[in-house]
Structure formats: structure tokens, C-alpha cells
N, C-alpha and C positions, 0 to 999 in steps of 0.2 A: 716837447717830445723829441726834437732834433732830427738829424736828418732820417735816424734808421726809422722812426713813424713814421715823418714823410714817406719813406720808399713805403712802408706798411701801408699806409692811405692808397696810392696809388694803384699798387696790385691788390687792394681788395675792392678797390673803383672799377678796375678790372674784369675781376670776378665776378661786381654785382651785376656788370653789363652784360656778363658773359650767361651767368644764371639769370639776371631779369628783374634782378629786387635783392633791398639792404632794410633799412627801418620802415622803407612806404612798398607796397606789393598788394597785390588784388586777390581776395578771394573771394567768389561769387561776385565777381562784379563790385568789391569793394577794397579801396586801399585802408590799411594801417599804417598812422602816424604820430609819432611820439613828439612833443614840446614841452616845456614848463608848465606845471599846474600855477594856476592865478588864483585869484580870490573869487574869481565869477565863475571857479570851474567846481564850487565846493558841493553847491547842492547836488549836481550831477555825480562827484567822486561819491559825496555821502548817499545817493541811491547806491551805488555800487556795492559799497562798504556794508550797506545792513542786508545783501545777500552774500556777503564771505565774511563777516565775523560776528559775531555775537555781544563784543563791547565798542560801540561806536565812539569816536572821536566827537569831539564836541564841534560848532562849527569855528570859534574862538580858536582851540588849539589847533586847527588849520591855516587859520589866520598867522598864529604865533609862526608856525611852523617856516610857512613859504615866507614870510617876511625874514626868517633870518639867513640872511643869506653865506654868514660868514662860515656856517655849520649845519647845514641842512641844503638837502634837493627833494623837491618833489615834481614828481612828471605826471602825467595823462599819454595813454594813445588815444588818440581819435579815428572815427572809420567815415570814411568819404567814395560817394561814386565816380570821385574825378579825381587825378592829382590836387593836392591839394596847394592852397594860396603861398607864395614864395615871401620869407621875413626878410622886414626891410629894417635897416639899418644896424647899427655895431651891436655886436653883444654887450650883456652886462661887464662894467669895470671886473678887470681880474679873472674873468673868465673865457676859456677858450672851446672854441667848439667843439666836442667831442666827435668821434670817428662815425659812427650814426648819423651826424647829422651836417656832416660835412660829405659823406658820400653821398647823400640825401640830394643836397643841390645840389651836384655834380650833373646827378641820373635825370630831374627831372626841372624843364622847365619853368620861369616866374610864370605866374598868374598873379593874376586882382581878386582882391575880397577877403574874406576875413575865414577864418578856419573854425570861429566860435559857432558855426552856422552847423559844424558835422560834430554828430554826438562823442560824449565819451564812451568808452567801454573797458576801460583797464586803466591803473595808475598804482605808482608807487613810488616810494620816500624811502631816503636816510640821512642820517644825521650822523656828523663827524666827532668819536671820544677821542681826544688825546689824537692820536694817529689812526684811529680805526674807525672804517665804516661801519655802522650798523643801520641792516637791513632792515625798515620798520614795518613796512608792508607792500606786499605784492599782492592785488586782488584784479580779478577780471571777471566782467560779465559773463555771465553763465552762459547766452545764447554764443559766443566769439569764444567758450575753453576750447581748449584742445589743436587752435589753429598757429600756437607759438608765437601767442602774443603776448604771456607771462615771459617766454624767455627772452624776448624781443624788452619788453622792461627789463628785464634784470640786466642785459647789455646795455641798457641806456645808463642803470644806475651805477653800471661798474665805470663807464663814463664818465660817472657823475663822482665817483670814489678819485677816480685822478683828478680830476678838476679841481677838490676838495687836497690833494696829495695825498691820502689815505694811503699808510702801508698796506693793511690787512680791512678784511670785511668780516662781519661776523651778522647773521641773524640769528629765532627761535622761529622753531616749525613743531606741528604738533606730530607727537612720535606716532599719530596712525597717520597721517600724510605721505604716505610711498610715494608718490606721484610728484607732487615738490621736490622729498627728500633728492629722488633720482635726479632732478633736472640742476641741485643746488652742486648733490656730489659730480656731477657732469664738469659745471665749473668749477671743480677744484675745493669747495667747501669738506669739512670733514667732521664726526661727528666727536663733541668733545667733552660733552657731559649732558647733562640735564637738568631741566627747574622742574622739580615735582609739585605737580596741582598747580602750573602755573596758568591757566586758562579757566577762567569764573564761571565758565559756563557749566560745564561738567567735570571739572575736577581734573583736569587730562593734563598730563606731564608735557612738558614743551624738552626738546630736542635742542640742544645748544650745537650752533656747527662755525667754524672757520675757517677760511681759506688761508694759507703758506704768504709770503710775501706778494701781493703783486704787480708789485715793481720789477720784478725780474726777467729779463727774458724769454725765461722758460713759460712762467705765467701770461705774459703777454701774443707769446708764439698758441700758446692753449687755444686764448681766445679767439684769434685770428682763424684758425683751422674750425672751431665752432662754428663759426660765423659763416663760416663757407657752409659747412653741412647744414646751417639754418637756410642758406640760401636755396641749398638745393630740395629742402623740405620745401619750403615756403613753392618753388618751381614747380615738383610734383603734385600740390594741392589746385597750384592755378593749370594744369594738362587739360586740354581741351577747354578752355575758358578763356574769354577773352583775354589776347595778349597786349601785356602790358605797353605804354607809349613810353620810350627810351630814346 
């Protein structure tokens, strides 16, 4: 990323210090934490999965999935009453840690023990075509919507789109989903056709959307300023609740 992300790391290391929280933050007494979904984390995703969608994945293609690592990411948040346990050793070959999770240890001290101990509640995947991400799935537990922990993955997986070098991102969302739609056109997505009856369930037209280049500064300056106003959401949820250890 070179120097000018460095300088971008730094002032939103900044920021998150300033506002209290980046990818781990408490609400109700609980932090959110995103890492690599594994193979031991499938049964858990696949609870998730058969309360937000209707065609579940198999556990195989899960398998398939996170093993490929040359064209695919998949993540998990987890929810913990404490900070959660500090990773020890080098990342996987070829890959660099994304700006989430590099601010992440900045803010919060190592600990001991294992993180497989604090449930799942949200995860999501994409897979790199040619130059383009595409979004596979964003799903979160019902009890944790609404606390920006969907858009808390989708910054992980745009993350996860550079890591991969992905020009562009593209997902399908269902054309009654406002509530997505808004948070996808937030980041920059746009809407650019449709697959008719593309969801087995009920026959329901999926919404085709993509994001502009983002490689670019402008798109990258987006996200940075997003990240901030998540911070400050995430802020006002924890007011008056126990404040965070920094």
C-alpha cells in the first residue's frame, strides 16, 4: 500500500483511539471481532446461514471454499466479554494484514487462549473473477442486526478485495432488501441490472450492483471517512456502558 496507507493507518489508529473502537468494540458488554473463518467454524456459520437464507451451502463447499486461498476469503465476527486472545505468529504467505486488523492490535493488548471459545454471530465470503470481487454472502445473527456488524464485514471483506488485488466488487441482493441496498450504495456500490427469479425460494429478482474502481483514491479516501462515522456509531451505542480498555 506504500507510504500514503501507512500515513492512512496511522490517523485512523488515531481516530479509533479517539472514538474507542475499530473492528473489536463493546456493546452491552460485549466486543466484536472479525478473523478467517476455518473449517471448525462451519457448523456455527451454517447455524447462521439457515436463519438468512433459504439455500444453504453444503458443508463441503465450505470446505472447498476456505481452502482456496488463491481466490476466495471468508471471515466470521465473533462476540467476546473480554478483549479478545492476540494472533501469534506471521500471516499466511502472500498476504498482508488488512487495515481492521492491524488497527485491531494496535488498540488492544496480547492475551492467552484461544478465541474459538467466543461464539460466532456474522460471517461472510468472496471470491476473486478475473479482477473482480464478488460478494457471496453477508449474513448475521438476528439477535447482534442492526449493531453494524454487517458493515463491520463488508470492511473486512473490502480488506479482503485488496489483499486478493481486486479492481472492482460486485454482489446480488434481493430487490426488497432496502436495508442492505442502502448500506451497499453507502459504499459506493451501484445498481446495474438484475437477474430475474434469481432466488429459489420465492421467485424474487436479485439486484445486480458494483462499485467504480477501488484502487483509487477517491474510493479509498470513501472508505476511510466511513470508518470514522462507524466509529462514531459504534461510540454512541456503547454511551453510558462500560467503557472500553484502550
Amino acid at each position: 500500500m506504500g507510504a500514503q496507507v501507512a500515513g492512512e493507518i496511522r490517523s485512523l489508529a488515531t481516530c479509533a483511539r479517539l472514538c474507542g473502537l475499530l473492528s473489536l468494540y463493546e456493546v452491552t458488554r460485549m466486543y466484536y471481532f472479525i478473523e478467517p473463518m476455518t473449517e471448525d467454524d462451519i457448523p456455527e456459520v451454517q447455524q447462521i446461514e439457515s436463519q438468512s437464507f433459504t439455500t444453504p451451502w453444503s458443508a463441503n463447499t465450505y470446505r472447498r471454499e476456505i481452502r482456496n486461498q488463491a481466490s476466495c476469503r471468508y471471515l466470521v465476527v465473533r462476540s467476546s466479554p473480554t478483549p479478545p486472545p492476540a494472533r501469534h505468529g506471521p500471516a499466511p504467505q502472500g498476504r498482508r494484514p488488512g487495515l481492521l486488523s492491524q488497527i485491531a492490535a494496535a488498540l488492544f493488548p496480547s492475551a492467552n487462549g484461544s478465541s474459538h471459545s467466543c461464539p460466532i454471530i456474522g460471517y461472510g465470503g468472496l471470491w476473486l473473477t478475473v479482477n473482480d470481487a464478488h460478494v457471496t454472502a453477508i449474513a448475521v445473527d438476528p439477535l447482534h442486526r442492526g449493531r453494524g456488524v454487517g458493515e463491520l464485514l463488508l470492511n473486512g471483506l473490502i480488506d479482503a478485495a485488496y489483499e486478493l488485488q481486486a479492481q472492482l466488487l460486485t454482489l446480488e441482493v434481493r430487490v426488497s432488501n432496502s436495508v442492505a441496498q442502502r448500506l451497499y450504495v453507502k459504499y459506493g456500490f451501484q445498481p446495474t441490472g438484475t437477474r430475474p427469479r434469481y432466488y429459489t425460494d420465492n421467485g424474487e429478482d436479485a439486484l445486480i450492483m458494483w462499485t467504480e474502481s477501488i484502487g483509487t483514491p477517491e474510493y479509498r479516501q470513501r472508505v476511510s471517512q466511513l470508518r470514522r462515522q462507524l466509529y462514531a456509531r459504534l461510540q454512541r451505542q456503547t454511551a453510558g456502558r462500560s467503557a472500553l480498555r484502550v
